[in-house]
C-alpha positions as semicolon CSV with decimal commas, in nm:
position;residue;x (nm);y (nm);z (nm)
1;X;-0,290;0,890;-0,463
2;X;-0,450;1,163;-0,594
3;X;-0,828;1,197;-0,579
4;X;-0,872;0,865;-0,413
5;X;-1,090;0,973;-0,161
6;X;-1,318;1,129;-0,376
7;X;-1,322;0,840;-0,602
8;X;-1,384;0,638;-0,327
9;X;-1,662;0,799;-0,211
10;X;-1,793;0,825;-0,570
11;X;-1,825;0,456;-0,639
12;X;-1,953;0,336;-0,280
13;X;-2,257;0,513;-0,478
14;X;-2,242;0,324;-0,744
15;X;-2,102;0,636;-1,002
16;X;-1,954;0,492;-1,282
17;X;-1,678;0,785;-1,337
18;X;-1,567;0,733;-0,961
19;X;-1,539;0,350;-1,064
20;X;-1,395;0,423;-1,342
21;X;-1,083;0,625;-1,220
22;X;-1,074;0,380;-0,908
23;X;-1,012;0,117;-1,210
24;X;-0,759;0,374;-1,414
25;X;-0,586;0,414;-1,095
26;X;-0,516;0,036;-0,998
27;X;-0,567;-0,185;-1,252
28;X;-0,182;-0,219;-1,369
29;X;-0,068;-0,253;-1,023
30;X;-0,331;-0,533;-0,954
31;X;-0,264;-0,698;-1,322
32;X;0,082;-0,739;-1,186
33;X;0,025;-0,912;-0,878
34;X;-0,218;-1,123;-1,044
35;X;0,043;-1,223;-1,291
36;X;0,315;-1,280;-1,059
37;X;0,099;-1,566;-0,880
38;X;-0,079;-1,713;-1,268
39;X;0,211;-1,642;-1,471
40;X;-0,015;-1,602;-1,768
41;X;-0,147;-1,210;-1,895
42;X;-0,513;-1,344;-1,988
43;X;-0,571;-1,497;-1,675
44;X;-0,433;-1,250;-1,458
45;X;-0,656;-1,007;-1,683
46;X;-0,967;-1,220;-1,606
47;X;-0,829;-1,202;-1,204
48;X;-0,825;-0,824;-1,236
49;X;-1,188;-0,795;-1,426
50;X;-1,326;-1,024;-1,156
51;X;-1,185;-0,845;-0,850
52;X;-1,308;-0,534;-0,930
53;X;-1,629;-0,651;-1,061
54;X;-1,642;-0,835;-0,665
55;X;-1,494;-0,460;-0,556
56;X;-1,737;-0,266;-0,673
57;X;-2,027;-0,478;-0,596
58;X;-1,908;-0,496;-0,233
59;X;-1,747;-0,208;-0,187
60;X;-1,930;-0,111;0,088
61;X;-1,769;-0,343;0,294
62;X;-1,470;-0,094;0,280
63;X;-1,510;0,153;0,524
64;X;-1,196;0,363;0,488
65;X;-1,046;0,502;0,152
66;X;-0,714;0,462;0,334
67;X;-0,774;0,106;0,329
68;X;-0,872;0,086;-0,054
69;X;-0,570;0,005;-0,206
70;X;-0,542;-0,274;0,037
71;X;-0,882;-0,462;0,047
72;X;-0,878;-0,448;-0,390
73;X;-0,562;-0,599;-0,326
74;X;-0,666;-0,870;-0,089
75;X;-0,916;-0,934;-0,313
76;X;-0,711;-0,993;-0,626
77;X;-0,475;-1,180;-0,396
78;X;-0,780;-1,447;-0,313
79;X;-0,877;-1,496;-0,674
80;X;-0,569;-1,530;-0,792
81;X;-0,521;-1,861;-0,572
82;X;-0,881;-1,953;-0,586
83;X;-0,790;-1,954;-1,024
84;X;-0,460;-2,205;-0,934
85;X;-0,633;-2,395;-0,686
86;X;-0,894;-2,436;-0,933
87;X;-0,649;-2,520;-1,236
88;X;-0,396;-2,717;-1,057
89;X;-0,332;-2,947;-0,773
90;X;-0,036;-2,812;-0,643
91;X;0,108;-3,062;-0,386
92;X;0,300;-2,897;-0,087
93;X;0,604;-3,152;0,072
94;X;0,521;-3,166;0,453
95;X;0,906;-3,229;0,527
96;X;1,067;-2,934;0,756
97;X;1,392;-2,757;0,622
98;X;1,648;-2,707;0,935
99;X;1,915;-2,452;0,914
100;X;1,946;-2,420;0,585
101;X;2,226;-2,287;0,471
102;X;2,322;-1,965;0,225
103;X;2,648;-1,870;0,143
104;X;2,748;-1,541;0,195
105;X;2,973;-1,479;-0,065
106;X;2,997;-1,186;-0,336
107;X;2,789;-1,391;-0,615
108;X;2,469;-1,157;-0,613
109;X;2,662;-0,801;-0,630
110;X;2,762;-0,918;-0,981
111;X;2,424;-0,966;-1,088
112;X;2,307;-0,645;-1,254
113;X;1,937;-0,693;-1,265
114;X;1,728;-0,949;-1,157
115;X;1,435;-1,047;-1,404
116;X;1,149;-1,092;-1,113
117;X;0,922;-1,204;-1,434
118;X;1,154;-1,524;-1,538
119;X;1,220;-1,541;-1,164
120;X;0,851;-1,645;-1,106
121;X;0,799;-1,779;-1,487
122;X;0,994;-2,078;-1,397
123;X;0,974;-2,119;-1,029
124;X;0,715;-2,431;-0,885
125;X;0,364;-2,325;-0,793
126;X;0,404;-2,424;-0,427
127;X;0,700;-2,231;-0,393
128;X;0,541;-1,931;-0,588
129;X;0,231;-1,893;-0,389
130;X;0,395;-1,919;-0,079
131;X;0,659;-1,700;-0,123
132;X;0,398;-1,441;-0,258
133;X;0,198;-1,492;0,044
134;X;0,459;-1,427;0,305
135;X;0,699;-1,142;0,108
136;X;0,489;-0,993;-0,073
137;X;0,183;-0,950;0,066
138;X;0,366;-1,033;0,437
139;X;0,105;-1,281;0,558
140;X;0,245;-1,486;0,864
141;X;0,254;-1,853;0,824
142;X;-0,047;-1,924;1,025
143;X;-0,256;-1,734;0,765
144;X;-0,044;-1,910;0,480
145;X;-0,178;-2,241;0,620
146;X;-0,524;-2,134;0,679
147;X;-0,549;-1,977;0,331
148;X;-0,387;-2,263;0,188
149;X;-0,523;-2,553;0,396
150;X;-0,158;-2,690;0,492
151;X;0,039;-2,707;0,790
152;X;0,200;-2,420;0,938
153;X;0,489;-2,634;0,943
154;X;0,454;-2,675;0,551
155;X;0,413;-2,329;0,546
156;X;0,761;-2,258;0,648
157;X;0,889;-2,529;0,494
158;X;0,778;-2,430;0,149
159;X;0,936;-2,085;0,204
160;X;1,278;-2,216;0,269
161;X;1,275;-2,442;-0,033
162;X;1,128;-2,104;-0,206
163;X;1,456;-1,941;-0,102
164;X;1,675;-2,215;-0,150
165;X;1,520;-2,255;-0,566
166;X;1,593;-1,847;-0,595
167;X;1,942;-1,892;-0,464
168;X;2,028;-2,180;-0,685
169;X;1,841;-2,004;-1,012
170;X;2,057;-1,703;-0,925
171;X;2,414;-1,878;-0,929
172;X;2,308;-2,079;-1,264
173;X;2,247;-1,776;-1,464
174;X;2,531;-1,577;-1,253
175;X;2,751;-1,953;-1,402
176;X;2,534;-1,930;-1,752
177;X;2,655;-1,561;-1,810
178;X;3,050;-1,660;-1,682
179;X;3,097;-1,948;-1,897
180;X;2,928;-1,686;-2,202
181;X;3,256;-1,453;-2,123
């Protein structure tokens, strides 16, 4: 990241042109994180505005410009769930998944690319968050059920029921694009 540190330092004074290129630098890469838990543009827009509005207001609570990139993210991670927790009541089953089971056959080297955006377009809420929270921004599933207020056990179980809904989407559009052969 070029100039970050000097940006950095720029806008924990309060310069607008260090703010600025802090914003020019991160702002698409935030926008898509935010949209990958709201699945909609104008509210993971809103996300974004807010988080750095709450960044730059509190950016001295950052102490390192190593750790930048990081704490914006955090933060756009928080409102994004604070919006859907808001919006929706998203129920989370408290029923544990044992041993599920994935075949390990040769369906997924025929899939050419993988559309992450229709991936998380269609998948539940619950499932979304979660899955979010633990690949993506690889929280552990104690600090999935603090965050959350669940169970840890919910936690996990949500995960394997995220995995299970990817696997299944997968082989219907891996059978969808057979049968159109």
């Amino acid at each position: 990241m070029k100039h970050l540190e000097e940006n950095f330092k720029r806008a924990k004074k309060q310069d607008r042109k260090g703010q600025k290129a802090l914003y020019e630098m991160f702002s698409a890469k935030m926008l898509a994180i935010a949209n990958s838990y709201v699945n909609n543009i104008h509210d993971a827009e809103d996300i974004v505005m807010n988080s750095f509005f709450i960044c730059f207001s509190k950016i001295d609570e950052c102490r390192e410009w190593k750790s930048f990139p990081f704490w914006l993210r955090k933060i756009v991670v928080n409102n994004s769930i604070n919006l859907i927790r808001k919006s929706k009541n998203i129920l989370y089953s408290d029923v544990e998944i044992q041993n599920l089971e994935y075949p390990e056959d040769d369906w997924n080297e025929d899939m050419e690319t993988v559309d992450l955006d229709e991936i998380f377009s269609k998948m539940p809420d619950g499932y979304k968050i979660i899955f979010n929270l633990y690949v993506f921004e690889e929280r552990k599933h104690h600090e999935i059920a603090e965050i959350l207020n669940i169970s840890e056990g919910t936690s996990k179980s949500q995960l394997s029921k995220s995995k299970k809904w990817i696997t299944d989407f997968l082989k219907k559009k891996k059978d969808e694009k057979q049968y159109i052969k």
